[in-house]
C-alpha positions in Angstrom: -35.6 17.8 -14.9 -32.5 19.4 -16.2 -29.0 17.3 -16.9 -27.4 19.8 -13.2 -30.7 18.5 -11.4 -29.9 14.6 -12.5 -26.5 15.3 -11.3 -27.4 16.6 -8.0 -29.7 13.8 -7.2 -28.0 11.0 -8.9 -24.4 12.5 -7.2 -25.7 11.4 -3.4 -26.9 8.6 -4.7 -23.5 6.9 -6.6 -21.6 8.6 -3.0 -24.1 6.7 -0.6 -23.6 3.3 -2.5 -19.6 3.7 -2.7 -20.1 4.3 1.2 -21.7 1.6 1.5 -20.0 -1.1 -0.1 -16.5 0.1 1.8 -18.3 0.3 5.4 -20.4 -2.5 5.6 -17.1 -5.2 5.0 -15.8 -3.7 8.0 -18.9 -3.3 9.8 -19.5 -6.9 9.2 -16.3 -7.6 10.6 -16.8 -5.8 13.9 -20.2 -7.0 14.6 -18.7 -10.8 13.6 -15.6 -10.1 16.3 -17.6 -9.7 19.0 -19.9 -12.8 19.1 -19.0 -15.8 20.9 -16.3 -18.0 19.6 -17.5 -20.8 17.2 -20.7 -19.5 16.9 -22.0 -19.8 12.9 -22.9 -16.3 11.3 -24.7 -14.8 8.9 -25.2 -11.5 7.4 -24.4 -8.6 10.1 -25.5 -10.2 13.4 -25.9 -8.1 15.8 -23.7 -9.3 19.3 -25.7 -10.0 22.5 -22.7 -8.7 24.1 -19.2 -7.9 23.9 -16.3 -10.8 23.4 -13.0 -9.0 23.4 -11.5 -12.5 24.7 -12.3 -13.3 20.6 -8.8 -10.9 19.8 -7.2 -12.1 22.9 -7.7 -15.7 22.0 -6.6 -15.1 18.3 -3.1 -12.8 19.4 -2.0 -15.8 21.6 -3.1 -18.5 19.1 -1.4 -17.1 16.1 1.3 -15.5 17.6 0.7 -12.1 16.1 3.6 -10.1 18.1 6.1 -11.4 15.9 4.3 -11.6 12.7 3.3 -7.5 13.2 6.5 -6.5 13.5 8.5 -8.8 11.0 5.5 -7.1 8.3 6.7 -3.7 10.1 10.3 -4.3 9.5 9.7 -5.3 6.2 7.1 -2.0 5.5 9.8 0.3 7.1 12.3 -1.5 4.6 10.5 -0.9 1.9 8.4 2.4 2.1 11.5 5.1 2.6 14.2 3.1 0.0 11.5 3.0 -2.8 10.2 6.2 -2.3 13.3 8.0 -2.3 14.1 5.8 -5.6 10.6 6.3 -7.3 11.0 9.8 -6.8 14.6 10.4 -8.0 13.8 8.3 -11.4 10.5 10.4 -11.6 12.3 13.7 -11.3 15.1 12.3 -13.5 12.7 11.4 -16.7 10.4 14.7 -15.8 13.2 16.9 -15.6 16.2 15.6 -17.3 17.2 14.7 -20.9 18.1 10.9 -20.0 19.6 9.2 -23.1 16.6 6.1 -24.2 14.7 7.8 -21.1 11.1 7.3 -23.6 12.2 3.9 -23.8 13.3 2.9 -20.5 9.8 4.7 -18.8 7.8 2.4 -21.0 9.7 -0.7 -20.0 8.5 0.9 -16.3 4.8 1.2 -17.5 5.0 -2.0 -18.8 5.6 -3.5 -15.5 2.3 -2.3 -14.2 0.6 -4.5 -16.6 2.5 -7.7 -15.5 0.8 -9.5 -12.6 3.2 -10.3 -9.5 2.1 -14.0 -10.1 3.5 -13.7 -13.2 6.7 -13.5 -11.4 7.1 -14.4 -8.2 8.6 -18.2 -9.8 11.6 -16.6 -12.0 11.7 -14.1 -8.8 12.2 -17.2 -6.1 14.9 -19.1 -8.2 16.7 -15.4 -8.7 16.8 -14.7 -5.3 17.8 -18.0 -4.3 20.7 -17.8 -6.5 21.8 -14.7 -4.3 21.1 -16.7 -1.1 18.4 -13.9 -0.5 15.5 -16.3 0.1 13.8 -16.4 3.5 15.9 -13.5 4.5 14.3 -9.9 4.8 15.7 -8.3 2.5 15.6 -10.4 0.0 11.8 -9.6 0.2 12.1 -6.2 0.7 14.4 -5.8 -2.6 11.7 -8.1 -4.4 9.0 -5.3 -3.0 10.9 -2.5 -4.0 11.1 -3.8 -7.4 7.5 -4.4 -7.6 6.4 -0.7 -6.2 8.7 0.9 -9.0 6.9 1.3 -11.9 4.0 3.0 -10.2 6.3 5.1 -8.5 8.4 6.6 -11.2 4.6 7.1 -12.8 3.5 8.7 -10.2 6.3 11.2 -9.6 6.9 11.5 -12.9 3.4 12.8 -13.8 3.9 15.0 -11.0 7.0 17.0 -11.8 6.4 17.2 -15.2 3.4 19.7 -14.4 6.0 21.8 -12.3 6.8 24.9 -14.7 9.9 25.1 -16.7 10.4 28.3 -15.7 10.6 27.3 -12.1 13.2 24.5 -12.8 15.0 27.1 -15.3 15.4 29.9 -12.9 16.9 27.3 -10.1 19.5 26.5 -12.7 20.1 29.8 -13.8 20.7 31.1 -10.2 23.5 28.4 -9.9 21.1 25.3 -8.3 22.5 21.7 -9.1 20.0 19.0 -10.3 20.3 17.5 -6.5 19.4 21.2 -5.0 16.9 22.1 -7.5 14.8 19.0 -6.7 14.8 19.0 -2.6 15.1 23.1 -2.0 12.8 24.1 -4.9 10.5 21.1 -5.5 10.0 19.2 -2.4 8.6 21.3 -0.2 5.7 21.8 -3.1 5.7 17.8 -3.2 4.6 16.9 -0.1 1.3 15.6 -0.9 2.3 13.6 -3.7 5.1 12.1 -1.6 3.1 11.5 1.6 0.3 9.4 -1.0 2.8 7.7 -2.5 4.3 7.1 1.0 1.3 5.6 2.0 0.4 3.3 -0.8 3.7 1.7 -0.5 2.8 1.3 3.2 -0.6 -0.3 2.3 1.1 -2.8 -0.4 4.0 -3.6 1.9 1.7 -4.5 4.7 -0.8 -6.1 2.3 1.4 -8.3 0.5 0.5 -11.7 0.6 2.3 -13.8 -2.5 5.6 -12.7 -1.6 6.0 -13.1 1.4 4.5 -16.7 1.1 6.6 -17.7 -1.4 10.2 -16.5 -0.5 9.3 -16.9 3.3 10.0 -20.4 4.7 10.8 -19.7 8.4 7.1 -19.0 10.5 10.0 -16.8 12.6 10.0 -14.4 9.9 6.5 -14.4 8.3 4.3 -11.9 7.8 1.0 -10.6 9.5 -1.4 -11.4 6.4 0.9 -14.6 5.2 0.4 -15.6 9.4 -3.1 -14.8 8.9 -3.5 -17.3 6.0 -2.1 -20.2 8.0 -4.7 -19.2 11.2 -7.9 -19.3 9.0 -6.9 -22.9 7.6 -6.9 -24.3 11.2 -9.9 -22.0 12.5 -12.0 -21.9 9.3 -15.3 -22.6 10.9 -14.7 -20.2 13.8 -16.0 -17.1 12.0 -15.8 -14.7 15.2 -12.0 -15.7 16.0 -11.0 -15.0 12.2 -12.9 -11.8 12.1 -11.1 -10.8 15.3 -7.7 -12.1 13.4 -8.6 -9.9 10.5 -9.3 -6.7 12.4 -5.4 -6.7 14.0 -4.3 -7.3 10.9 -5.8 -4.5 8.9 -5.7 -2.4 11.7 -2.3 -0.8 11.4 -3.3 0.1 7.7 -6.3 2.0 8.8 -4.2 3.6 11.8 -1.5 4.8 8.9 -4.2 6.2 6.7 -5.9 8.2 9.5 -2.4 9.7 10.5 -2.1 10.8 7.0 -5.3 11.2 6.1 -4.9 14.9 5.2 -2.2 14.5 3.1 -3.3 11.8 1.2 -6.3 13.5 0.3 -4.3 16.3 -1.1 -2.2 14.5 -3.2 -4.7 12.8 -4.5 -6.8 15.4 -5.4 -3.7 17.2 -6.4 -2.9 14.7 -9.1 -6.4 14.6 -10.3 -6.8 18.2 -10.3 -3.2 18.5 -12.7 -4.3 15.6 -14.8 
């Protein structure tokens, strides 16, 4: 067998397992939802019929109207303000001859090596300092700063494979910095600023530390922080905490499907220039 043939077989294969190990989480979920309430589970059960009261019973007991939309204030906060600053830095250090600009984009990959946890305590006392603490945006500006330095590498490694020549002949035909960047590079940046849009989306409504730590008030608390205080009083319940789980995640998946086209694209379009 040839090294193409051991790819072709082997290729389904490695596809069929990463498949796998994404879907059956979620199918496990599902199948757990619909059980009867407090019954014990193992494995994927299959339901003897369908218990929709399960999600009904968790909205109501954990209150997750106002936990969805303080996490959706928060994620509409956060998502446009660091994007449009993740892509103005990026554009900035791709683009620009910004005096100690080498140095100050290392600082910004060195924050990708720092945990959150790592932090979140000099972050709290900060904050508090500012009177910024269980307010929202006092966490929003603490998410902002933690989606940065991915950001500004992001769009950075994307403008800097736009030609010179492009960015040369904008100048040349009068273009300012501020009209060379949203008339001649943005409409070709779509992709990379939809993905990056949608990652921010995904941390923002994932975030869990943050929110835990420089939230106080259950008025303002997150979906997933909310859903952290549900499963320590229904811990043995294992169909009402799946069903908890599944309206928590479900805006995420909702998001990605929406942009599903573009994020692909960007993705593959940073891979591909790579």
């Amino acid at each position: 067998m040839t090294v193409r043939q051991r790819r072709d077989v082997a290729a389904p294969v490695v596809l069929t397992v990463f498949v796998a190990a994404v879907l059956v989480p979620f199918l496990s979920l599902l199948l757990a939802s619909l059980q009867p309430a407090g019954t014990p589970l193992t494995g994927l059960a299959r339901p003897d019929g369908i218990h929709l009261e399960n999600f009904v019973h968790a909205w109501s007991a954990a209150g997750f109207g106002p936990l969805l939309r303080s996490s959706a204030v928060i994620a509409l906060a956060v998502v446009p303000a660091a994007v449009v600053c993740a892509t103005l830095a990026g554009y900035a250090l791709a683009t620009m001859d910004v005096p100690g600009g080498g140095k100050l984009y290392g600082y910004l990959l060195l924050g990708l090596s720092i945990p959150t946890e790592v932090t979140v305590i000099p972050l709290y006392y900060d904050l508090r300092a500012l009177g910024l603490t269980n307010t929202v945006p006092g966490l929003a500006l603490a998410e902002i700063a933690a989606f940065m330095p991915f950001g500004v590498f992001w769009m950075r490694a994307h403008f800097a494979t736009v030609p010179r020549s492009l960015i040369e002949a904008a100048r040349l035909d009068g273009a300012s910095s501020w009209t060379t960047l949203w008339r001649v590079l943005m409409p070709s940046s779509r992709p990379a600023v939809t993905t990056l849009g949608v990652l921010y989306f995904v941390w923002s409504w994932n975030q869990f530390l943050l929110p835990l730590i420089l939230i106080q008030d259950p008025a303002k608390r997150t979906a997933p922080a909310g859903l952290g205080f549900f499963t320590g009083q229904y811990n043995v319940d294992v169909p009402l905490l799946a069903a908890a789980t599944l309206i928590v995640i479900a805006p995420v998946v909702l998001v990605y499907l929406f942009f599903q086209r573009h994020f692909i694209n960007g993705v593959l379009s940073g891979a591909l220039k790579g």
